[in-house]
C-alpha positions in Angstrom: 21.2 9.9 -39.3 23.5 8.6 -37.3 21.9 5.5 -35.4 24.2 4.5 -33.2 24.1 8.2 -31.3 20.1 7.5 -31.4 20.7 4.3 -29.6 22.8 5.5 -27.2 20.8 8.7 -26.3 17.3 6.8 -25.8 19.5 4.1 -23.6 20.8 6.7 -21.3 17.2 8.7 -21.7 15.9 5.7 -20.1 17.7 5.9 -16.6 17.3 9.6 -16.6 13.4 9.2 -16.9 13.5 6.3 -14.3 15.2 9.1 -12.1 12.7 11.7 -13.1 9.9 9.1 -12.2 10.9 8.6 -8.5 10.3 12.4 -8.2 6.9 11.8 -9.9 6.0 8.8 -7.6 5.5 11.2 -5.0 3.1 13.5 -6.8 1.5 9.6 -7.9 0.9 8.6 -4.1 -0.3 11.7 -2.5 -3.1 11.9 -5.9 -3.7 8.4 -5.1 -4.8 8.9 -1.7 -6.1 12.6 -1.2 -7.2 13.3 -4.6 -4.5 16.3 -4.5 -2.3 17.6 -7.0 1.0 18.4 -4.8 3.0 21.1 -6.4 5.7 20.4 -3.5 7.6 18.0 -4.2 10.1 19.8 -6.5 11.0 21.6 -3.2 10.8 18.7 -1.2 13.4 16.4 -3.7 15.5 20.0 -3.1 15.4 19.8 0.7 15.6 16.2 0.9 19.2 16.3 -0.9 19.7 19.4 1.4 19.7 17.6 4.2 21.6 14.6 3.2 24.4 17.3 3.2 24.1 18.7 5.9 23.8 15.0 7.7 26.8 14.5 5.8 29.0 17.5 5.8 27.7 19.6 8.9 27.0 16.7 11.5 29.7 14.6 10.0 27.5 11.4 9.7 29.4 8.7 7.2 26.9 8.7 3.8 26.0 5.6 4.4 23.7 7.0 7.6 23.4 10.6 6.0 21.4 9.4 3.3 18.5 6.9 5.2 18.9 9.8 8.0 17.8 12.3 5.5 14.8 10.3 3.9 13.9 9.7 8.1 14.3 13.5 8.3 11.9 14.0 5.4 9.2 11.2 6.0 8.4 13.0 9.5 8.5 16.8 7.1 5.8 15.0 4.9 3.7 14.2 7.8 4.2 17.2 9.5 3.4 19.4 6.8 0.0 17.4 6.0 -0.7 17.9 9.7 0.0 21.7 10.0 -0.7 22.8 6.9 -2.9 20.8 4.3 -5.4 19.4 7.3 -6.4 23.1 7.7 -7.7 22.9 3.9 -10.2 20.6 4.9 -13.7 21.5 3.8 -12.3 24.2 1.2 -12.0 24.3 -2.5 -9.5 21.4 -3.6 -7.9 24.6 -6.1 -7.0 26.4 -2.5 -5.0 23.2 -1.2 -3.0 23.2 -4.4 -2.2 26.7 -4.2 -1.1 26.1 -0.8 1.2 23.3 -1.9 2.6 25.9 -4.8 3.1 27.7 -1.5 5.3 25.5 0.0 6.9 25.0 -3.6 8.2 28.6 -3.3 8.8 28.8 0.2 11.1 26.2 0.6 12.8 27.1 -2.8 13.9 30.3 -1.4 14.2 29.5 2.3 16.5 26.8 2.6 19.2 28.1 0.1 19.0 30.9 2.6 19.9 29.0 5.3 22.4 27.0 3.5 24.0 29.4 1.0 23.8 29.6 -2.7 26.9 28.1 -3.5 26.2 24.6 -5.2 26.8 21.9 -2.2 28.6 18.9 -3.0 27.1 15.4 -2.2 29.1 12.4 -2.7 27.2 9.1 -2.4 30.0 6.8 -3.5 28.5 6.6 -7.5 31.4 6.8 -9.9 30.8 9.4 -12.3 33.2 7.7 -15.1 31.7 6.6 -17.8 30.9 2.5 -19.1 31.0 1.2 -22.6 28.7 -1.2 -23.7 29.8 -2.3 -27.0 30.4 0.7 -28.9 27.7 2.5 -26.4 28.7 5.3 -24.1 26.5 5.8 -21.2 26.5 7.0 -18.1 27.4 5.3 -15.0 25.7 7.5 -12.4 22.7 7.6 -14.5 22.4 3.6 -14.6 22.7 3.5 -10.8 20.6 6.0 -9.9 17.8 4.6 -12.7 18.3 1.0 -11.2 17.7 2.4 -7.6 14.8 4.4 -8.6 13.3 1.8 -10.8 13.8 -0.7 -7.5 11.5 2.3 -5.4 9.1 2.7 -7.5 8.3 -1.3 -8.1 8.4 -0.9 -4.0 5.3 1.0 -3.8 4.0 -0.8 -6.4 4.0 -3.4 -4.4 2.9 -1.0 -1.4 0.0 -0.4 -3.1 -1.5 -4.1 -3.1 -0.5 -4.7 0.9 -3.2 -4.1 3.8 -1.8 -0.3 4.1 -2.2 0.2 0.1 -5.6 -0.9 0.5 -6.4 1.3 3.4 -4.9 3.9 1.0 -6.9 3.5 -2.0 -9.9 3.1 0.1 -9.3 6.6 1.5 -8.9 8.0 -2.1 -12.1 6.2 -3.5 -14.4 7.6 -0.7 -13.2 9.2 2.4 -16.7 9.2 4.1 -17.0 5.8 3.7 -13.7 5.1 4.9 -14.5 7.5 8.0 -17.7 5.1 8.1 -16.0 1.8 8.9 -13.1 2.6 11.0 -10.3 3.7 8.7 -8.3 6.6 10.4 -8.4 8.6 7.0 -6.2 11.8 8.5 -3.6 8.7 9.0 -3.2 7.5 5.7 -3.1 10.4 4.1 -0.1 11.7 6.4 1.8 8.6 5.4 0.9 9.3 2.3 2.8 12.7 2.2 5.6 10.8 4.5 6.4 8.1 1.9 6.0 10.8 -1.0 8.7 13.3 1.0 10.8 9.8 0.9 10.9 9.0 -2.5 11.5 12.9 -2.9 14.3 12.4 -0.9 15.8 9.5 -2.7 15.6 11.5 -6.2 17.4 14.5 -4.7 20.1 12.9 -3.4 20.8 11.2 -6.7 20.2 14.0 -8.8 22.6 16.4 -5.9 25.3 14.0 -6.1 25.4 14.0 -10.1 24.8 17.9 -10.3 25.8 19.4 -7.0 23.3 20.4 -4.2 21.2 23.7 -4.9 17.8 25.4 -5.9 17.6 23.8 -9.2 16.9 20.6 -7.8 13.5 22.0 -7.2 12.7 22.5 -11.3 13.0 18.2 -11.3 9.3 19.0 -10.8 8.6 20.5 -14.2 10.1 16.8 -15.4 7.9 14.9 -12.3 4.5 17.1 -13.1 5.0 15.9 -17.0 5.3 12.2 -15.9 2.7 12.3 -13.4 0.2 13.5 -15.8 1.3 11.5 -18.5 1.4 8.5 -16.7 -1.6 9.0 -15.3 -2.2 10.8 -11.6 -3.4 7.8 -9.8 -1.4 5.1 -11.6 2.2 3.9 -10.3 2.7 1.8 -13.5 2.0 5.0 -15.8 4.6 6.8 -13.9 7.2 3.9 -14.9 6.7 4.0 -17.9 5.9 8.0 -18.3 9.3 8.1 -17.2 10.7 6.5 -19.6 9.0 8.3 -22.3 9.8 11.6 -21.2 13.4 10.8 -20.6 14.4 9.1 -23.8 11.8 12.2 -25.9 14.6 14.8 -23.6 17.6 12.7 -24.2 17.3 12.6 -28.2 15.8 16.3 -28.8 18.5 17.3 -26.9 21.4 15.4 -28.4 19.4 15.9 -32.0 18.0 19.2 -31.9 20.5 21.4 -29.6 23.1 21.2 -32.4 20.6 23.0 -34.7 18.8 25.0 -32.5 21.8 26.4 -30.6 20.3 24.3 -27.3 17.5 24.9 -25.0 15.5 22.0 -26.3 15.4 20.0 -22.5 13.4 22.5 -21.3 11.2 22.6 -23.8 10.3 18.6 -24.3 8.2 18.4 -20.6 6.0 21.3 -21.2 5.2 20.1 -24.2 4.4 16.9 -23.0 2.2 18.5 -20.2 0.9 21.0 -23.0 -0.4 17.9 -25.2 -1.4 15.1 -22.7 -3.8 18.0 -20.9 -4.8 18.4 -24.5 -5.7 14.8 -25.9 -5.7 12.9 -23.1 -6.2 14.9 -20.1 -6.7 11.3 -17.9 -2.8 10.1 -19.0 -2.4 6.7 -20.4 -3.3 4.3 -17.9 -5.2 7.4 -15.5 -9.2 6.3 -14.7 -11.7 8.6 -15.8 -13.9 10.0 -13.3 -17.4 10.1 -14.2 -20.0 11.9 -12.0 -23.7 12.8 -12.4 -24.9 16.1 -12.3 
């Protein structure tokens, strides 16, 4: 076995996971406050990168403003979509609001390429796509860049999480009536909650779009951010670090190991199968609390 290929596949696995996990994060904070699985934000890493481009290419905004313009753009489609749509679902079965979120999954995945065309949409943000040696290493530039950013976001709302408004946040997601009960404005919280997660979304699709082009398939990142998220844990932002990581190095190497001898195919495979295990053994993730209620 050739170690040195090993080495370099798990090394480059790792910044493609930390991508991957910034896609996640969003599924993490939305959990982390409403309890609710969102099955969105596939679409909403898509639509995010969508309208970077369209910032960028249609309007004629430098990148530099294209790309904060389109996570601005997407912050106010997290709330607004919370406020229209999911706020409605209040007082039905928690299954109903995820299948509206699947919903929007669909809808968006079908609406804005559209709008927009199907040809793939180019999305330069400035990341040199040559790649750097490190020793006799070869990995990839754009994926260090775009790990280090992501890794950067996602020790952000880490750090979110233990301010006043992360506080507020988890308060909402331990007990909403008791929130309601001493003043929290819980509808609030939760909308930021879906702003910030359209956000990071946002973020990951314009890194992902400007290493693979700007299209549909940006929406499958959430097979990759549903098999961190669970993983990881749903409510815990460290688990999703570090679910990332797994599950990009486990891709990376069955896909530079196994494709050869398989005739490829293998990266699709290596999420479900994490999903298909984790519900499996341990449906709670590594670092997930387990919910306890008497009957």
């Amino acid at each position: 076995m050739d170690w040195l290929l090993i080495a370099e596949l798990a090394l480059n696995g790792i910044f493609v996971g930390l991508m991957y996990a910034l896609v996640a994060l969003g599924i993490t904070l939305i959990y982390k406050t409403s309890g609710l699985a969102n099955l969105a934000q596939g679409a909403l890493a898509m639509a995010g990168a969508y309208a970077a481009w369209a910032l960028s290419d249609v309007v004629g905004l430098p990148i530099w403003l294209a790309v904060p313009g389109a996570i601005v753009v997407l912050f106010f489609v997290g709330v607004a979509t919370e406020r229209l749509a999911l706020r409605r679902m209040i007082g039905q079965p928690v299954i109903m609001a995820i299948m509206l979120t699947l919903g929007i999954e669909i809808m968006l995945r079908g609406l804005l390429p559209g709008f927009a065309g199907s040809a793939v949409k180019k999305l330069d943000i400035g990341i040199p796509n040559t790649p750097l040696f490190v020793g006799e290493l070869l990995l990839n530039r754009a994926s260090i860049i775009g790990g280090t950013v992501s890794l950067i976001m996602i020790l952000g709302a880490a750090w979110v999480f233990n301010s006043r408004l992360g506080i507020v946040m988890r308060a909402v997601a331990d007990d909403q009536t008791a929130s309601w009960a001493v003043g929290i404005r819980v509808e609030r919280a939760i909308a930021i909650a879906w702003g910030l997660a359209a956000g990071c979304a946002t973020a990951a699709g314009v890194l992902w779009g400007s290493n693979q082009g700007v299209d549909w398939s940006l929406s499958l990142l959430l097979i990759k951010a549903l098999a961190i998220a669970i993983l990881g844990g749903l409510d815990s932002i460290i688990g999703v670090l570090i679910a990332g990581i797994i599950v990009g190095v486990a891709e990376s190497v069955a896909t530079g190991v196994l494709d050869p001898l398989v005739g490829g195919g293998t990266r699709d495979v290596v999420a479900s199968v994490i999903i298909l295990l984790t519900l499996l053994f341990k449906p709670h993730g590594l670092f997930g609390h387990e919910h306890i209620e008497r009957v």
